[in-house]
Legacy VTK file of the C-alpha trace (Angstrom):
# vtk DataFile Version 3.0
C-alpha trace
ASCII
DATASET POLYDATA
POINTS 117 float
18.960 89.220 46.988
20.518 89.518 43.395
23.628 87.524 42.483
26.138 89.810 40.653
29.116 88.640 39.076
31.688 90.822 37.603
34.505 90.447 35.304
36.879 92.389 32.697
39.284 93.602 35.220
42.916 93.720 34.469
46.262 95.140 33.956
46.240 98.045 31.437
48.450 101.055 30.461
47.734 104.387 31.227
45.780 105.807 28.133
44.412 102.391 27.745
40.771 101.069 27.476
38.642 98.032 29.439
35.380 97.173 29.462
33.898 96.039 32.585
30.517 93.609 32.469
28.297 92.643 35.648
26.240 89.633 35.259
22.802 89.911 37.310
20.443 86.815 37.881
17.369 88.189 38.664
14.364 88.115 36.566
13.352 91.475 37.817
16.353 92.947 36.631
14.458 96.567 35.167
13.086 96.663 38.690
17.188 97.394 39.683
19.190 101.181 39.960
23.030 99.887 38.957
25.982 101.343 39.577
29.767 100.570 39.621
31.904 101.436 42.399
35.629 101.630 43.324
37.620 101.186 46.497
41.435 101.317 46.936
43.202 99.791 49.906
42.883 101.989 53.263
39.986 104.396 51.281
35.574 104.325 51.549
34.163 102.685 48.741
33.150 105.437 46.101
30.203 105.576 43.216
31.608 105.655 39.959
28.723 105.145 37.535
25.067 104.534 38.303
22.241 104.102 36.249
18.707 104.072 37.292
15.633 102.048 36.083
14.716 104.744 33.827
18.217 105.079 31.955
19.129 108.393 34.435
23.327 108.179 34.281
25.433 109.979 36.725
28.917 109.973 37.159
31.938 111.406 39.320
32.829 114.357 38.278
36.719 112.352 38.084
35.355 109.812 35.391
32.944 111.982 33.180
33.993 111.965 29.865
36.295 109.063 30.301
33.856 106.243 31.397
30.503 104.920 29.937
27.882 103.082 32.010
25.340 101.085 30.354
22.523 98.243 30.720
20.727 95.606 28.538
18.035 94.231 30.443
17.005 91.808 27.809
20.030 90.405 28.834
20.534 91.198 32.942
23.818 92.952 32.335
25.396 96.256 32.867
28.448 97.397 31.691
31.509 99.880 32.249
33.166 100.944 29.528
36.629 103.018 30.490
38.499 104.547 28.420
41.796 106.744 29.088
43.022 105.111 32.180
44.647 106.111 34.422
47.335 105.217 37.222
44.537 107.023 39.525
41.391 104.611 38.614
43.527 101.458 39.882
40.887 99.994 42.353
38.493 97.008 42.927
35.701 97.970 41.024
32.070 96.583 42.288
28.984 95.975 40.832
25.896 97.019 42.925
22.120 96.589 42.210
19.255 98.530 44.764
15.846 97.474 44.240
13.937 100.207 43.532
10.850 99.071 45.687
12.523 96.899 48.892
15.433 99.236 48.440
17.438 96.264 49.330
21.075 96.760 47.964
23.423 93.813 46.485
26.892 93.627 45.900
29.268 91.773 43.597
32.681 90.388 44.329
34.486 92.688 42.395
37.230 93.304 39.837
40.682 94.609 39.876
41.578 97.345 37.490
45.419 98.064 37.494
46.400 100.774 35.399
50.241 101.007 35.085
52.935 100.960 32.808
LINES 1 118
117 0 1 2 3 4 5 6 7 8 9 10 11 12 13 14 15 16 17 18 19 20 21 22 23 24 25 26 27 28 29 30 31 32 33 34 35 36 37 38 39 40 41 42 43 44 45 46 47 48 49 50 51 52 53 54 55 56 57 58 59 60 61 62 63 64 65 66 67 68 69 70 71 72 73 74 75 76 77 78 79 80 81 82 83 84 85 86 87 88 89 90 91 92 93 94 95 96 97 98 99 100 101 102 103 104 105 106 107 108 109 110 111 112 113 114 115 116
């Protein structure tokens, strides 16, 4: 199992910018789909971002154009970079890695993104 640790979460204004980062320790880090998701109190987790092994990028259709996933696996990080907040993206936001061959999926501790003014 992969350790993730995420941070960059915070209090912002609507309009504003953050850049989320997810720190992996794995040395097989290319053999990992990411992805960032989101859950507010009393609602299912939901994908945000993912991005595959082979740089595929997908994103809810409520994010596109607004938010930027992206990897460096020299370095075993993937990022979320979100720009025009707002109110509605206030959530814990979670880092998640799948293994592309076990399929076994990991999970970070997540973030909190607040987005008021």
């Amino acid at each position: 199992q992969v350790q993730l640790v995420e941070s960059g979460g915070g209090l912002v204004q609507p309009g504003g910018s953050l850049r989320l980062s997810c720190a992996a320790s794995t040395s097989r880090f290319p053999l990992y789909n990411m992805a960032w998701y989101r859950q507010t109190p009393g609602n299912m987790r939901e994908s945000v971002a993912e991005i595959t092994t082979d740089g595929t990028i997908n994103y809810v259709d409520s994010v596109k154009g607004r938010f930027t996933i992206s990897r460096d696996n020299a370095e075993n990080m993937v990022y979320l970079q979100m720009n025009s907040l707002k109110p509605e993206d206030t959530a814990v936001y979670y880092c998640r890695a799948q293994n592309r061959l076990t399929s076994i999926v990991s999970w970070g501790q997540g973030t909190l993104v607040t987005v008021s003014s």
